[in-house]
ZADO-1210 file (C-alpha; in nm, 4 decimals, padded with zeros to 6 digits):
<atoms>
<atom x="01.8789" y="-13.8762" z="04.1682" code="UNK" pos="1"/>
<atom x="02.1976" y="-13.9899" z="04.0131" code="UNK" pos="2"/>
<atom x="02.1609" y="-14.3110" z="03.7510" code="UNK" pos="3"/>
<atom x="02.3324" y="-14.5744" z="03.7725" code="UNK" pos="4"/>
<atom x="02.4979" y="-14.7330" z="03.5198" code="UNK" pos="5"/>
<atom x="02.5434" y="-15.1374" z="03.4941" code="UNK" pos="6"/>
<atom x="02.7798" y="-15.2965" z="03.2966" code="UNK" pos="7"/>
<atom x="02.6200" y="-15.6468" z="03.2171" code="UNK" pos="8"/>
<atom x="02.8518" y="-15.8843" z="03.0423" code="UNK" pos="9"/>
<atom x="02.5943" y="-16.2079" z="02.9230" code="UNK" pos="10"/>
<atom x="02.7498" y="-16.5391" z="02.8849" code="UNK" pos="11"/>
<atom x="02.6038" y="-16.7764" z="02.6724" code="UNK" pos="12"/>
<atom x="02.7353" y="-17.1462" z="02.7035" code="UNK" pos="13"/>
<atom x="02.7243" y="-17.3924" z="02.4281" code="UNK" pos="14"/>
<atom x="02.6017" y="-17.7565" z="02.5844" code="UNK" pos="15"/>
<atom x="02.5245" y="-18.0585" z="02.4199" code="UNK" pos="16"/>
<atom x="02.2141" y="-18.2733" z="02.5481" code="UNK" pos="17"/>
<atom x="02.4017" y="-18.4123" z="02.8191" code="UNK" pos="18"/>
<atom x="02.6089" y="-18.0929" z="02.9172" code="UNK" pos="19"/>
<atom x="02.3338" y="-17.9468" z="02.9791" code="UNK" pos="20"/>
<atom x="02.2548" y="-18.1673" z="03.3072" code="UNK" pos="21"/>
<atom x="02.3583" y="-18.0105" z="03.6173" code="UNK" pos="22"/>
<atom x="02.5989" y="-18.3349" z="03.7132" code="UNK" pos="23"/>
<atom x="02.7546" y="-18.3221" z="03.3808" code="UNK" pos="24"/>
<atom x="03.1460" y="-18.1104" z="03.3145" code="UNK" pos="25"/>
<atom x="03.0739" y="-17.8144" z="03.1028" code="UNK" pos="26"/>
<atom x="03.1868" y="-17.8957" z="02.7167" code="UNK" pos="27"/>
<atom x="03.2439" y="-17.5487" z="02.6180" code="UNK" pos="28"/>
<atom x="03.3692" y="-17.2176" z="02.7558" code="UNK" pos="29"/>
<atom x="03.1349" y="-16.9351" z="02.7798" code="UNK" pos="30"/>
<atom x="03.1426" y="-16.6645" z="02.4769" code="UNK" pos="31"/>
<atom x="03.1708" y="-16.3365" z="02.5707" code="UNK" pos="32"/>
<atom x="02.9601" y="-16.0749" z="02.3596" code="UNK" pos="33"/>
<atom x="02.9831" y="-15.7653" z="02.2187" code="UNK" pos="34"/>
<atom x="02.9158" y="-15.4411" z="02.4493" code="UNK" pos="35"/>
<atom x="02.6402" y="-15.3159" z="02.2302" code="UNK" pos="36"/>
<atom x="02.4381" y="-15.6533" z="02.1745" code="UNK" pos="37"/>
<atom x="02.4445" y="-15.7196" z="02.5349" code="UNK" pos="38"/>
<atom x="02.3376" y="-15.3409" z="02.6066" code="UNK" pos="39"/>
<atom x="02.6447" y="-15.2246" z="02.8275" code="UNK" pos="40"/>
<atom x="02.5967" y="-14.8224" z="02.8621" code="UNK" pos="41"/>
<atom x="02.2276" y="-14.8393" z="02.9138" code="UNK" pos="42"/>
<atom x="02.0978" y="-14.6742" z="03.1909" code="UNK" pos="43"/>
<atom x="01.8590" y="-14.9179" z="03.4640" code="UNK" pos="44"/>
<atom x="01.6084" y="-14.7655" z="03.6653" code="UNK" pos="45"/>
<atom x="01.6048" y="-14.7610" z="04.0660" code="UNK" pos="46"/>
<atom x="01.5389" y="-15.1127" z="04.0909" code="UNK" pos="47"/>
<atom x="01.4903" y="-15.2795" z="04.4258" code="UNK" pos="48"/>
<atom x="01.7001" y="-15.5934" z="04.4738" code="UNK" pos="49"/>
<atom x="01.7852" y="-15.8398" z="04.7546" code="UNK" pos="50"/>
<atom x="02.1504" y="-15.9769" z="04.8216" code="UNK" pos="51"/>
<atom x="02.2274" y="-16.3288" z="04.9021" code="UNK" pos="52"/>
<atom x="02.1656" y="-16.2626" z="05.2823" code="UNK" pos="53"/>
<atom x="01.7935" y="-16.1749" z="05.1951" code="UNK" pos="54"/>
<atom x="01.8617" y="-15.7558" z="05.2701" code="UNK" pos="55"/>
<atom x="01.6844" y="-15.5396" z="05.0195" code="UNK" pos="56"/>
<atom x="01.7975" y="-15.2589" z="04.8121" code="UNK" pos="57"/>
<atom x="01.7920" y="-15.0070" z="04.5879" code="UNK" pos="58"/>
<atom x="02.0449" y="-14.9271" z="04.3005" code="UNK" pos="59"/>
<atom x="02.1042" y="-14.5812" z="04.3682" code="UNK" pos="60"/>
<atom x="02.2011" y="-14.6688" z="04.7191" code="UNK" pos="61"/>
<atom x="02.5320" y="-14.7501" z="04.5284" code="UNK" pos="62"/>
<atom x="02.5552" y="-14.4306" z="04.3339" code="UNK" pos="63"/>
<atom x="02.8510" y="-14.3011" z="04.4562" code="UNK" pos="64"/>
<atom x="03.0132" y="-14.6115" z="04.3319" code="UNK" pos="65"/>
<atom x="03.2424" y="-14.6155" z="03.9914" code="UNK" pos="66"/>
<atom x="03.0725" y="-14.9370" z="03.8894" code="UNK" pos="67"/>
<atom x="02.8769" y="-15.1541" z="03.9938" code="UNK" pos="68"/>
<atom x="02.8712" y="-15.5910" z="03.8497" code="UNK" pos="69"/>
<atom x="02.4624" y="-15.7536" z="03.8749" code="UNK" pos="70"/>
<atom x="02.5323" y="-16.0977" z="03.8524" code="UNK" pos="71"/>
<atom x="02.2145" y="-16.2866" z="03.7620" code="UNK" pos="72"/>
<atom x="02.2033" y="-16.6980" z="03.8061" code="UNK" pos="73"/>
<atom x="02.0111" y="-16.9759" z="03.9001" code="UNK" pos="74"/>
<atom x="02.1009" y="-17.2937" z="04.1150" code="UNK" pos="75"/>
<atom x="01.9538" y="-17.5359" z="03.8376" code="UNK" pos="76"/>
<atom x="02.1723" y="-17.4070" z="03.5973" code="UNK" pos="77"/>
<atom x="02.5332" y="-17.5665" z="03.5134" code="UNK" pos="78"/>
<atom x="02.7054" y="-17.2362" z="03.4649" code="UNK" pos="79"/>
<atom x="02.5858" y="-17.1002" z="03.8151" code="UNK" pos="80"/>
<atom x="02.6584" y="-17.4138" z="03.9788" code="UNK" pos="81"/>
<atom x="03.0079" y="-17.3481" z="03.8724" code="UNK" pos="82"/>
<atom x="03.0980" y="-17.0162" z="03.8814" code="UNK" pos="83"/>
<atom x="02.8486" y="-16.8761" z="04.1452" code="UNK" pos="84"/>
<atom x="03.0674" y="-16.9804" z="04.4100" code="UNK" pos="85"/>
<atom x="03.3935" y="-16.8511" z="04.2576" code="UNK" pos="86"/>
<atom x="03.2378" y="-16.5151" z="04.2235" code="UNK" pos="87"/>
<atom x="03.1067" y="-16.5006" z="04.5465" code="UNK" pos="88"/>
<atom x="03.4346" y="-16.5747" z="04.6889" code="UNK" pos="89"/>
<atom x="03.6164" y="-16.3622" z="04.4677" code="UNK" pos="90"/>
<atom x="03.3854" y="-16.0454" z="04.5120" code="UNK" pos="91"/>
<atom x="03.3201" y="-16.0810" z="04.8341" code="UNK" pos="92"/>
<atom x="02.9717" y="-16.0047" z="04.7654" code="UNK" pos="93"/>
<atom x="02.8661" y="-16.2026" z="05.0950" code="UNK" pos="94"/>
<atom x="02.9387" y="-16.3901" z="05.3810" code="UNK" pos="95"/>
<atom x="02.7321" y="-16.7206" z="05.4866" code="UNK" pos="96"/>
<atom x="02.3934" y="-16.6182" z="05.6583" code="UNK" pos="97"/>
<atom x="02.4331" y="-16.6966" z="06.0272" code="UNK" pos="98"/>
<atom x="02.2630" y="-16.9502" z="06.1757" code="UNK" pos="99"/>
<atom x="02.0894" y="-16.9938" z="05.7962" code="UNK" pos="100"/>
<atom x="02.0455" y="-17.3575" z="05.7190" code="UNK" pos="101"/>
<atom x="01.7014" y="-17.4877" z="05.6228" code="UNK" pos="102"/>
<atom x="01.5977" y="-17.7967" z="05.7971" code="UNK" pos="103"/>
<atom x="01.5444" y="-18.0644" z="05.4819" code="UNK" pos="104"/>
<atom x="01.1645" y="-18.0358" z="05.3692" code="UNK" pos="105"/>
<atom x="01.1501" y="-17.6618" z="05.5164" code="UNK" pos="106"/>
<atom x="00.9098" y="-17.3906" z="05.2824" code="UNK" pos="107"/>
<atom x="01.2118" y="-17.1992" z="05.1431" code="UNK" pos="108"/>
<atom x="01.1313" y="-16.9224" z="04.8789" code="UNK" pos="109"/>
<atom x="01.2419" y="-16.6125" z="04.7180" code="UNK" pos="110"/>
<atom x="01.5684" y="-16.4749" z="04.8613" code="UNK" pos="111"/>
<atom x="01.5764" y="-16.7236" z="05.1375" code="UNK" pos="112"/>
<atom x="01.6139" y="-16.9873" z="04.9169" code="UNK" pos="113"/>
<atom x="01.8802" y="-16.8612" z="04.6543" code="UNK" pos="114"/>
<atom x="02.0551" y="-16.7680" z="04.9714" code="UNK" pos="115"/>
<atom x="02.0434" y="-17.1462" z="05.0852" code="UNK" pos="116"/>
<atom x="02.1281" y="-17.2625" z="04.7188" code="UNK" pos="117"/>
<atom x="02.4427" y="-17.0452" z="04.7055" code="UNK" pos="118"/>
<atom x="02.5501" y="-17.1125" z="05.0344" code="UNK" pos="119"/>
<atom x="02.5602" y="-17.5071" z="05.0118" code="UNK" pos="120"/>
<atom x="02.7366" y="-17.4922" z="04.6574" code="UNK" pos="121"/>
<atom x="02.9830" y="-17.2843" z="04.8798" code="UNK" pos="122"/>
<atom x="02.9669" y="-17.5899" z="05.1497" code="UNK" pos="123"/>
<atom x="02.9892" y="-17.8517" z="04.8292" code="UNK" pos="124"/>
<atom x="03.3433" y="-17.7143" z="04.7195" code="UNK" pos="125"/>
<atom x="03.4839" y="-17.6435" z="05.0808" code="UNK" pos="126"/>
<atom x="03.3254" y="-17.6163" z="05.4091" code="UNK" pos="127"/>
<atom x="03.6255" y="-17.6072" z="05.6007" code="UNK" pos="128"/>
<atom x="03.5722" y="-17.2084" z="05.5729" code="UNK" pos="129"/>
<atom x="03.2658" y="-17.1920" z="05.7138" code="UNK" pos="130"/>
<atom x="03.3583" y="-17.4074" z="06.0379" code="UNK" pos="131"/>
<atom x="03.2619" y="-17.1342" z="06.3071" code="UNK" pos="132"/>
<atom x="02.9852" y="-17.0612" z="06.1081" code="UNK" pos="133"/>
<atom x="02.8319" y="-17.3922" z="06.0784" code="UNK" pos="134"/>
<atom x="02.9531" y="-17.4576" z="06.4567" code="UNK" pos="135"/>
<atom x="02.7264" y="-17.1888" z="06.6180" code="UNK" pos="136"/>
<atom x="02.4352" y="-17.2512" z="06.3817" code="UNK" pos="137"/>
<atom x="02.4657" y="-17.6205" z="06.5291" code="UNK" pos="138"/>
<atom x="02.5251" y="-17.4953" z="06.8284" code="UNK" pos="139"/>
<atom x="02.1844" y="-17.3651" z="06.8623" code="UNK" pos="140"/>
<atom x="01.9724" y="-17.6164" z="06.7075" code="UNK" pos="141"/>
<atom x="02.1431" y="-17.9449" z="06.8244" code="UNK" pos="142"/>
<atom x="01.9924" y="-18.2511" z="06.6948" code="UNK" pos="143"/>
<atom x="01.6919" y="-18.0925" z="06.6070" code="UNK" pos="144"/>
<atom x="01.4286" y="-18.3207" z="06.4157" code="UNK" pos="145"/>
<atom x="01.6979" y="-18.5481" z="06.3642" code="UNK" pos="146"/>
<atom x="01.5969" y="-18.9065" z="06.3715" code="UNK" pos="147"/>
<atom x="01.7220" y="-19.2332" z="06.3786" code="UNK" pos="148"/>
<atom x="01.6334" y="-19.6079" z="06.3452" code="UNK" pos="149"/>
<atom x="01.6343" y="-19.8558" z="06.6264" code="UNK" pos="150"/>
<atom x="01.8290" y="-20.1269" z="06.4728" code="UNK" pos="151"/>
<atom x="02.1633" y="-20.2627" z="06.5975" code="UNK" pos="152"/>
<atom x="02.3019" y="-20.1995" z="06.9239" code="UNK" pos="153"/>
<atom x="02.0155" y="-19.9424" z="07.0011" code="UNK" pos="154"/>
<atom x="01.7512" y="-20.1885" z="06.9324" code="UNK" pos="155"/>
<atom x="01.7970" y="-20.2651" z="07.3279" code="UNK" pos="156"/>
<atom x="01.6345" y="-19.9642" z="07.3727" code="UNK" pos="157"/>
<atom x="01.2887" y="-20.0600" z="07.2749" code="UNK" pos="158"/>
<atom x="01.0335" y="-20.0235" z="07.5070" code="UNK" pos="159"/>
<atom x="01.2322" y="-19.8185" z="07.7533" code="UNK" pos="160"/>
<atom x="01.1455" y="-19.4771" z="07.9171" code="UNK" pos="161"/>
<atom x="01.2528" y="-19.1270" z="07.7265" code="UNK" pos="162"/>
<atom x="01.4604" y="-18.9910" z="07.9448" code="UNK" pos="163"/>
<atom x="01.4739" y="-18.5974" z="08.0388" code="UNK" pos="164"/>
<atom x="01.0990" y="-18.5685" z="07.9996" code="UNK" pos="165"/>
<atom x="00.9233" y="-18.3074" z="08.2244" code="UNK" pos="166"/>
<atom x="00.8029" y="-18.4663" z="08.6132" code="UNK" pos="167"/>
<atom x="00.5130" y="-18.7069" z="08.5518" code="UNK" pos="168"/>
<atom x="00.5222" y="-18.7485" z="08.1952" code="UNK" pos="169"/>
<atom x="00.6388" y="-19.0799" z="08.0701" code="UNK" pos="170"/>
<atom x="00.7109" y="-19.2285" z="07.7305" code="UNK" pos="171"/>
<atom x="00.8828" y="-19.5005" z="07.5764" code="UNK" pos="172"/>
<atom x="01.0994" y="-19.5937" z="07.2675" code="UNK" pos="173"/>
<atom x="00.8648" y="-19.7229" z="07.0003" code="UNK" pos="174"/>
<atom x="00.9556" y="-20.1186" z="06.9004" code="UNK" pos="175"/>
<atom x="01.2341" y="-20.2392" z="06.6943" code="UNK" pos="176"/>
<atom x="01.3719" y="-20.0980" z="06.3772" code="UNK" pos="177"/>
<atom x="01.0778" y="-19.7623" z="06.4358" code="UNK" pos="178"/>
<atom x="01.2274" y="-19.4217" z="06.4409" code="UNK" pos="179"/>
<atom x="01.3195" y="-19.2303" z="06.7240" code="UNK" pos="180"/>
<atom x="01.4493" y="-18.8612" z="06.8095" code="UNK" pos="181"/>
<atom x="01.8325" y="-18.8891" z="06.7387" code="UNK" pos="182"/>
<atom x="01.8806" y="-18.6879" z="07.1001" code="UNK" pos="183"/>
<atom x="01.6477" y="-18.8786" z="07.3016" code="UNK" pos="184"/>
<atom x="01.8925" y="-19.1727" z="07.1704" code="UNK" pos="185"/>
<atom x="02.2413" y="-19.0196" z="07.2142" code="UNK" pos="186"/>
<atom x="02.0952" y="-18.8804" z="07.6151" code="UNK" pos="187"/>
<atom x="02.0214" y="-19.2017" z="07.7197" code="UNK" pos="188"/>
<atom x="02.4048" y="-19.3879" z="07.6195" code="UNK" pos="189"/>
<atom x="02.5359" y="-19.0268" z="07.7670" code="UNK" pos="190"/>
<atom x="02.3602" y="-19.0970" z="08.0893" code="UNK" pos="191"/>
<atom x="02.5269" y="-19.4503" z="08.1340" code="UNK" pos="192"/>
<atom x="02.8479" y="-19.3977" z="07.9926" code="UNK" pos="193"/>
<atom x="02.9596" y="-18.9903" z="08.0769" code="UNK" pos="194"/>
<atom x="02.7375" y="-18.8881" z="08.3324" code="UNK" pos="195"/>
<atom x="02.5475" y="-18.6633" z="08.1850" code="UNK" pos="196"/>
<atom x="02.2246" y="-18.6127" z="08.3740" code="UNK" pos="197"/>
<atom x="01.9948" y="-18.4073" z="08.1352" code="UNK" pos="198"/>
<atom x="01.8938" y="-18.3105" z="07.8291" code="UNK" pos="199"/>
<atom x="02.0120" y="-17.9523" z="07.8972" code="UNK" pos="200"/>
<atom x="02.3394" y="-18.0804" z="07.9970" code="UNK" pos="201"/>
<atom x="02.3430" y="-18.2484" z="07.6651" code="UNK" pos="202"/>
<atom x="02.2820" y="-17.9843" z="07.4742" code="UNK" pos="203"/>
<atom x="02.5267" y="-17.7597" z="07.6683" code="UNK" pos="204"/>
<atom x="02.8089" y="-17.9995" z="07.6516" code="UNK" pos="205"/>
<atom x="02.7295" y="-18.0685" z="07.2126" code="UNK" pos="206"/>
<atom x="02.6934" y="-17.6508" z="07.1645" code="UNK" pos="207"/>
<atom x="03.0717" y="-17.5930" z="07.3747" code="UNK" pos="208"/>
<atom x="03.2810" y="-17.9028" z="07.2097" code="UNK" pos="209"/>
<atom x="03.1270" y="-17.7533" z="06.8476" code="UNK" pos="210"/>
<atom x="03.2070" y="-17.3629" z="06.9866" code="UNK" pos="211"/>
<atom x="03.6074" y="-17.5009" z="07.1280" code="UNK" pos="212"/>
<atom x="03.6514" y="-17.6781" z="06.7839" code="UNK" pos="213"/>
<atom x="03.5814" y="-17.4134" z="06.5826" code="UNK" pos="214"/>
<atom x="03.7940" y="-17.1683" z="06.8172" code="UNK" pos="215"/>
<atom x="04.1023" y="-17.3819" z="06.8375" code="UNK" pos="216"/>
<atom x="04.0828" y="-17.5327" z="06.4967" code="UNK" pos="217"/>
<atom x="04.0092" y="-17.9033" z="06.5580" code="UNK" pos="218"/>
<atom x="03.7709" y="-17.9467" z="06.2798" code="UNK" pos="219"/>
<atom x="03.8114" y="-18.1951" z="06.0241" code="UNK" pos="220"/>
<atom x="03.5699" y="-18.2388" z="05.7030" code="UNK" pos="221"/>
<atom x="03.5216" y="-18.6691" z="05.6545" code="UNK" pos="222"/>
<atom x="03.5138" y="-18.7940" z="05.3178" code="UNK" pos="223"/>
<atom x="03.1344" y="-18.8196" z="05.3357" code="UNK" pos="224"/>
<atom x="03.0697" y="-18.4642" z="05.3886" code="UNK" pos="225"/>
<atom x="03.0295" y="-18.4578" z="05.7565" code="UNK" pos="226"/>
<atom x="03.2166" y="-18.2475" z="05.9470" code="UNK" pos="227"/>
<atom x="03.3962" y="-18.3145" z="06.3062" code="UNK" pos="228"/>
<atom x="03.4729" y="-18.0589" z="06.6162" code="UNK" pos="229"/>
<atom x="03.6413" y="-18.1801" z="06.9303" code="UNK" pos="230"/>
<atom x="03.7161" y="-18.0101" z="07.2662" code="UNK" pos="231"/>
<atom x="04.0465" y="-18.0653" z="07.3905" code="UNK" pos="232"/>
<atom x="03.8803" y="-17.9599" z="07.7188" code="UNK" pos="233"/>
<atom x="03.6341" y="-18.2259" z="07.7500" code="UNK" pos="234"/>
<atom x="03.7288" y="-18.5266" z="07.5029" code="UNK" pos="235"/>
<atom x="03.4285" y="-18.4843" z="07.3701" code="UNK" pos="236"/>
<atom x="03.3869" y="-18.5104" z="06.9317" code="UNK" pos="237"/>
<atom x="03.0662" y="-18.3523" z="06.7873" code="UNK" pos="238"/>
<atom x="02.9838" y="-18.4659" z="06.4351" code="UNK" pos="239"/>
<atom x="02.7278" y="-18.2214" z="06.2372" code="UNK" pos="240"/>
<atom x="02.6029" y="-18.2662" z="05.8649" code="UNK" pos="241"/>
<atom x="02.6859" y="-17.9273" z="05.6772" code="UNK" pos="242"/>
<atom x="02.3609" y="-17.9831" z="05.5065" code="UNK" pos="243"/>
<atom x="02.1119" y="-17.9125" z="05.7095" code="UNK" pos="244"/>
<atom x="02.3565" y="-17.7653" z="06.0176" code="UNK" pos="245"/>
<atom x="02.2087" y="-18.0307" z="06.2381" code="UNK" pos="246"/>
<atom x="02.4276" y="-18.1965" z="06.5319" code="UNK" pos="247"/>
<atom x="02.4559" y="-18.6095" z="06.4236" code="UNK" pos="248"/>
<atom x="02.6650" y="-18.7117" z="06.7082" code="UNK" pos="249"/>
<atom x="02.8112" y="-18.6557" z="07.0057" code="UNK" pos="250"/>
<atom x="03.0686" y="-18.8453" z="07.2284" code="UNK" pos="251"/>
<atom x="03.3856" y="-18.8573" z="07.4616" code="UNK" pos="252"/>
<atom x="03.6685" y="-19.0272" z="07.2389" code="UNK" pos="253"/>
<atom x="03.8086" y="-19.2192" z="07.4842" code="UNK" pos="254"/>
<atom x="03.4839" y="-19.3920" z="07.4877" code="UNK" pos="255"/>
<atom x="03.5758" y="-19.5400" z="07.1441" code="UNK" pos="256"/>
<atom x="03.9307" y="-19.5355" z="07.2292" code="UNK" pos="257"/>
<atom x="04.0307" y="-19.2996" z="07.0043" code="UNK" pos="258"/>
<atom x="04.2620" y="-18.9800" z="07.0048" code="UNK" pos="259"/>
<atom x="04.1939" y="-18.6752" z="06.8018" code="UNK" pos="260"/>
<atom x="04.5236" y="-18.7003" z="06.6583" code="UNK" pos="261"/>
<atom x="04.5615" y="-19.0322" z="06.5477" code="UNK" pos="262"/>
<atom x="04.2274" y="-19.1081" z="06.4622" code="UNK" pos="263"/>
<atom x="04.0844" y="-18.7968" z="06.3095" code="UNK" pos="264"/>
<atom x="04.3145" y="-18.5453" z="06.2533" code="UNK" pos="265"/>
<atom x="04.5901" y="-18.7171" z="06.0663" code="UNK" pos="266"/>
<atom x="04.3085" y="-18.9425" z="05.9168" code="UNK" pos="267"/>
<atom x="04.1444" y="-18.6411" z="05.7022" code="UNK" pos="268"/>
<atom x="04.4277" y="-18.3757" z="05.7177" code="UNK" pos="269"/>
</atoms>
């Protein structure tokens, strides 16, 4: 079997106490070392590895290769956090994992997890890119655990019946200010105010405004984070929080009497 050769080029970054805190600018450049003292030439065995999309392989899978870069990092440390992305993007060494984001408090480990890590540095510094991606993935899961406090206007809703729950089972909002499913929230207004009729119809209506924005290009990323499709077809504007790829809202603009345009378009252009 052929060797491969890896060229490994080690960067070591001088920090100070406080530089050396993930939210903190990096005070020095990294220092590039000699060939020999960071062991360039040296011959690795077959290792078996696993890419950012949690595939494994071997090394001499690659052997027909003229060189081959092993970038080693970790997402708790400040030189990763900002160069990981850049490399990625530069190398093209992946693409986001479809349908990939780990509801908050999931058990992520291993290659799962550094795949999650890299990703949302990715989403920090532009998620604009990842639109369709982050559209289908939403697509699929809707509001999923996604939960919200009765407290405002949906107060009203305390005490009444879930709607869109299977023939003969009933259940009702808890009191004021508990916690209820963010879906079972957004059906009911949907039922009075846009005639939708079930949760399926819900769902179907979120997952094609997300899928039309992210065809046509009406996506906008809000200052907070969150990002926005809209359907030109329906009116409808989807809101879903690149974090955790989980729909937040959902609702016909002329509802708030808004236009895409005006209101969101121009707004975060």
């Amino acid at each position: 079997m052929r060797q491969v050769v890896v060229a490994l080029v080690s960067l070591i970054l001088g920090l100070s106490a406080r530089g050396a805190e993930g939210d903190q600018p990096l005070r020095e450049a990294p220092r590039i070392l000699k060939a020999a003292d960071a062991g360039v030439g040296r011959a690795l065995p077959d290792v078996s590895l696993t890419d950012l999309e949690g595939k494994a392989f071997k090394l001499s899978q690659f052997s027909d290769r003229k060189a081959i870069v092993v970038a080693v990092w970790t997402p708790n440390c400040p030189i990763s956090k900002k160069y990981a992305p850049r490399l990625v993007d530069k190398g093209k060494l992946t693409t986001a994992p479809k349908d990939s984001l780990a509801a908050p408090g999931a058990d992520r480990r291993g290659a799962q997890r550094e795949a999650q890590n890299a990703f949302e540095a990715r989403l920090e510094q532009n998620p604009l890119p990842y639109a369709e991606q982050l559209a289908e993935s939403a697509a699929r899961r809707g509001f999923g655990p996604r939960s919200v406090k009765l407290q405002g206007r949906d107060k009203q809703l305390a005490g009444v019946p879930i709607p869109g729950l299977p023939p003969g089972q009933k259940e009702f909002f808890g009191a004021a200010k508990s916690r209820a499913l963010a879906e079972d929230v957004h059906l009911i207004k949907r039922m009075k105010d846009s005639g939708i009729s079930s949760r399926k119809e819900l769902r179907q209506t979120v997952a094609d405004a997300l899928r039309a924005g992210a065809e046509s290009g009406d996506v906008v990323a809000t200052d907070s984070g969150r990002m926005i499709y809209y359907s030109r077809a329906s009116d409808w504007a989807v809101v879903i929080d690149p974090a955790d790829g989980l729909v937040v809202s959902g609702f016909p603009l002329k509802l708030a009497g808004q236009t895409w345009e005006a209101d969101y378009k121009a707004k975060y252009k």
